[in-house]
C-alpha positions as CSV (number, residue, x, y, z in Angstrom):
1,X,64.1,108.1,133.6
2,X,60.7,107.4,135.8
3,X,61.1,110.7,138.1
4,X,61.7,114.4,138.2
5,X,65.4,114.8,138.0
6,X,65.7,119.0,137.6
7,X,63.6,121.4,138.7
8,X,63.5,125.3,138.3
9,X,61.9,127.8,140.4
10,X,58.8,129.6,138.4
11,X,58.9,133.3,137.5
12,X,55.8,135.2,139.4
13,X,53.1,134.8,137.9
14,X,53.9,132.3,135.6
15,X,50.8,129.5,134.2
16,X,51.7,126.3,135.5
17,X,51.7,123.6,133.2
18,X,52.1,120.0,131.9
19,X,55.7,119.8,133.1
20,X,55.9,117.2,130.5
21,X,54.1,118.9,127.9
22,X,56.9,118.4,124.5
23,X,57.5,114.8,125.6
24,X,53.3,114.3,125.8
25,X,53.4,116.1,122.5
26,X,56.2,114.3,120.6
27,X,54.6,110.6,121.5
28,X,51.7,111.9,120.3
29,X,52.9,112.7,117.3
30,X,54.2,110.0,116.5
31,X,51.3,107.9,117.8
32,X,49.2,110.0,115.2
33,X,51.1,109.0,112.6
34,X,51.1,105.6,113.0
35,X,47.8,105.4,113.5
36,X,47.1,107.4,109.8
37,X,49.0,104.5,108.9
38,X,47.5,101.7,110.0
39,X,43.9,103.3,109.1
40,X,44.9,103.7,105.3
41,X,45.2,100.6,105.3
42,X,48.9,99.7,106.0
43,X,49.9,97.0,108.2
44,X,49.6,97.3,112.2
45,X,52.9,95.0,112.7
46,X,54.6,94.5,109.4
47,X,54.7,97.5,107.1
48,X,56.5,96.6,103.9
49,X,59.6,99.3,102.9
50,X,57.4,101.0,99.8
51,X,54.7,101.5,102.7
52,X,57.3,103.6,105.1
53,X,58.9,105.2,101.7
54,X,55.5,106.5,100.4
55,X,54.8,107.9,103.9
56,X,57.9,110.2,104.0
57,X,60.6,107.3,105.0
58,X,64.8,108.5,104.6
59,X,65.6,106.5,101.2
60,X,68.4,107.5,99.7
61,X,67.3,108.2,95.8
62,X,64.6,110.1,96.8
63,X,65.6,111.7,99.7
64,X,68.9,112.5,98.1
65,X,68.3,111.6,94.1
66,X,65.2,113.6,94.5
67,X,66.0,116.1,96.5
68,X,63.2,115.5,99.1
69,X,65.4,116.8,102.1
70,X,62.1,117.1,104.0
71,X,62.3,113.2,104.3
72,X,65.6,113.8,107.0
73,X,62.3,114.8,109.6
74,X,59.5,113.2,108.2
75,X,60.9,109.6,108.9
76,X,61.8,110.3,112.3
77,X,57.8,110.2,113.0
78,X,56.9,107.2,111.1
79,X,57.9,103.0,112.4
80,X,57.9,99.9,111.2
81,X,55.0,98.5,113.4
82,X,53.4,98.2,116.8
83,X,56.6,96.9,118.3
84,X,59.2,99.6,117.0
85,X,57.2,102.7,117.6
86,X,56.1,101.0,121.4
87,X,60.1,100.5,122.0
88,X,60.8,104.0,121.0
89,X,58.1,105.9,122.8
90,X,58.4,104.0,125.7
91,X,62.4,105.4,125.7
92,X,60.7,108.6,124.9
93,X,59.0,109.0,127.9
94,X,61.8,107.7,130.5
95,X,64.5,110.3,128.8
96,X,61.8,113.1,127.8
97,X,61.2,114.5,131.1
98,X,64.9,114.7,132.0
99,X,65.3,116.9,129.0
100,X,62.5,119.0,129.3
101,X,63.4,120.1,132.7
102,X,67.5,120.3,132.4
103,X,67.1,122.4,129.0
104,X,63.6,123.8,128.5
105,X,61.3,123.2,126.3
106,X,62.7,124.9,123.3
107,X,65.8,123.7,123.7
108,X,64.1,120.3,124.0
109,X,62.8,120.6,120.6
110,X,65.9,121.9,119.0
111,X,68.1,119.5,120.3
112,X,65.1,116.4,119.4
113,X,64.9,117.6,115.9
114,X,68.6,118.5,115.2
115,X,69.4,114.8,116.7
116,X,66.8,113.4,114.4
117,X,68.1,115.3,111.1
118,X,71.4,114.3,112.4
119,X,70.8,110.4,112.9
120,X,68.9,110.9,109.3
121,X,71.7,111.9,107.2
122,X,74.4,109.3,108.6
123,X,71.8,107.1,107.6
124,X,70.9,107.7,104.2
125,X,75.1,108.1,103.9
126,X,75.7,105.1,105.0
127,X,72.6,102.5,103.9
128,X,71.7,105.0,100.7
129,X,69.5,102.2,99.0
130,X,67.5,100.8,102.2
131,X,64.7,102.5,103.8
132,X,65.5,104.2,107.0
133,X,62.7,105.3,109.9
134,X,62.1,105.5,113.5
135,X,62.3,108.0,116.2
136,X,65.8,106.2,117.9
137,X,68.2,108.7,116.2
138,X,66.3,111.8,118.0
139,X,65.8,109.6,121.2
140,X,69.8,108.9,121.2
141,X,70.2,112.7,120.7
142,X,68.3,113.2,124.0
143,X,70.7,110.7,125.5
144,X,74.0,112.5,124.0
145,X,72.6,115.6,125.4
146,X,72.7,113.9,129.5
147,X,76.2,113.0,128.6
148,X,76.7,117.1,127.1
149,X,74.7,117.9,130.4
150,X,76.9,116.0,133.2
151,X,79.9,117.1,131.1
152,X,79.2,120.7,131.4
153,X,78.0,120.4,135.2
154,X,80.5,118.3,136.6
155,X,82.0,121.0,138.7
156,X,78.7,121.7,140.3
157,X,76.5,119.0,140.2
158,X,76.9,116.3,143.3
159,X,80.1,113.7,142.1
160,X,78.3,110.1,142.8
161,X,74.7,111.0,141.4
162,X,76.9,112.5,138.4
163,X,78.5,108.9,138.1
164,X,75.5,107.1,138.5
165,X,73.2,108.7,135.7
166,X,76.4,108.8,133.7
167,X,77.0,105.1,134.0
168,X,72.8,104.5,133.4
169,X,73.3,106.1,130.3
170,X,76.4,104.9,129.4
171,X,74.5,100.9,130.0
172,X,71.4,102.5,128.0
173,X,73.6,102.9,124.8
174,X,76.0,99.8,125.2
175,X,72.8,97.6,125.3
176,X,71.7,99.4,122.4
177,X,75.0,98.8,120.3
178,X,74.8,95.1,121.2
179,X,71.0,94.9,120.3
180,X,71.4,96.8,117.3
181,X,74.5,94.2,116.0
182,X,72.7,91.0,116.4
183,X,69.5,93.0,115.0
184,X,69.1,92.4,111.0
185,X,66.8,95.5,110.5
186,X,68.4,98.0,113.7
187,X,70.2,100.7,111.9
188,X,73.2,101.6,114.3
189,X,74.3,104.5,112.1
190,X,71.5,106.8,112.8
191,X,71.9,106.3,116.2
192,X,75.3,107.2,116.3
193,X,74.3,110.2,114.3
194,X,71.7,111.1,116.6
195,X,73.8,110.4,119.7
196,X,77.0,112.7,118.5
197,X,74.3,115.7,117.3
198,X,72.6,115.6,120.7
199,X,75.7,115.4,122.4
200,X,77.0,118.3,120.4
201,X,74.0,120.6,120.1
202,X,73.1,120.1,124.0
203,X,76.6,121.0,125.0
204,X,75.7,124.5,123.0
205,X,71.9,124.8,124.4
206,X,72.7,123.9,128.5
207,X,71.1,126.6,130.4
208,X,73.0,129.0,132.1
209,X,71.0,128.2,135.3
210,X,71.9,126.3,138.2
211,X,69.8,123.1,139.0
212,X,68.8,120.7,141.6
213,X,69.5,117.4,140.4
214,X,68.2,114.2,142.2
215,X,69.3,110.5,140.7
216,X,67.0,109.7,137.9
217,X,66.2,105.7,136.9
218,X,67.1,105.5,133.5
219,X,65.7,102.3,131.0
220,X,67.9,99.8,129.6
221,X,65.2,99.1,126.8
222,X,66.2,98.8,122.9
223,X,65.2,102.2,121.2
224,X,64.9,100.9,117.3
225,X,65.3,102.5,113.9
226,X,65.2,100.2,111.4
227,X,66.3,99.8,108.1
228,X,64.7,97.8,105.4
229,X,66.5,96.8,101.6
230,X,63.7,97.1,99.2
């Protein structure tokens, strides 16, 4: 999404803000991360599975065997490379602002970090003995979360801009499942995860405000989370 697509009226005397502020602060996160990575010496495009694992990577017999739960979060802030994290904060911030604005900042994080967990655990369930990262399964929670949105609002938000970012998103995550079959490494199961949590957990966080909603562009671009076999 390139543009504002909800806006709120401020309380009196609120501060005025970066009305992008979580989705500034999540790429930078993750841009922080990689960036640790690449200056401990790990490499810039090609970071080999034991790399991602030893920096907090989902991997079944440790995240599991282990008990390191903590790597369910962790390795939705690390990527394989230049090219996955670049896909997946460039998707970051076209959905990021729509979020921000139609749920708030807190419920931004929640439903971001719930996705993530969520698109985590399907993972590791499903490819326990490869080693699973990438931001996608939070990202496709922010895009369950539209679909949660539209769903709620139908009654009151206008009919054909309802359809339109409905069938954006709806294009956003067919190109994804298409992308993600031919892709080797793309792990479709944590972005199913993260898509059904979003979906879910958005549908329970929608404000109970009513919003001006203009029609958003929404990206067709491949968000990525990869799996590797060690």
């Amino acid at each position: 999404m390139n543009h504002t697509a909800i806006s709120y009226p401020l309380p009196p005397g609120s501060r005025t803000t970066s009305p992008n502020a979580i989705t500034y602060g999540l790429i930078a996160a993750n841009v922080l991360v990689f960036a640790a990575m690449v200056a401990s010496g790990i490499s810039f495009t090609q970071p080999t599975p034991l790399d991602i694992a030893n920096w907090g990577g989902d991997f079944g017999p440790l995240t599991v065997g282990a008990h390191q739960y903590w790597r369910l979060l962790t390795s939705c802030f690390i990527h394989f490379g230049i090219i996955h994290i670049g896909f997946n904060m460039y998707v970051l911030y076209q959905i990021g602002p729509f979020i921000e604005r139609a749920f708030g900042r807190a419920r931004y994080l929640l439903i971001y970090f719930f996705a993530g967990l969520g698109g985590s655990i399907v993972s590791v369930w499903v490819h326990p003995m490869a080693v699973g990262a990438g931001a996608s399964g939070a990202i496709f929670g922010l895009y369950g979360a539209v679909f949660g949105f539209l769903l709620i609002n139908r009654r009151t938000l206008n009919p054909a801009v309802t359809k339109s970012i409905a069938k954006s998103a709806g294009i956003f995550v067919l190109y994804n499942v298409v992308y993600g079959t031919i892709s080797r490494t793309t792990d479709l199961s944590a972005h199913f995860g993260g898509l059904v949590t979003g979906f879910l957990v958005g549908m329970l966080l929608i404000r109970p405000r009513a919003v001006t909603l203009v029609e958003p562009s929404l990206t067709s671009q491949p968000s990525q989370s990869n799996v590797y076999k060690p």
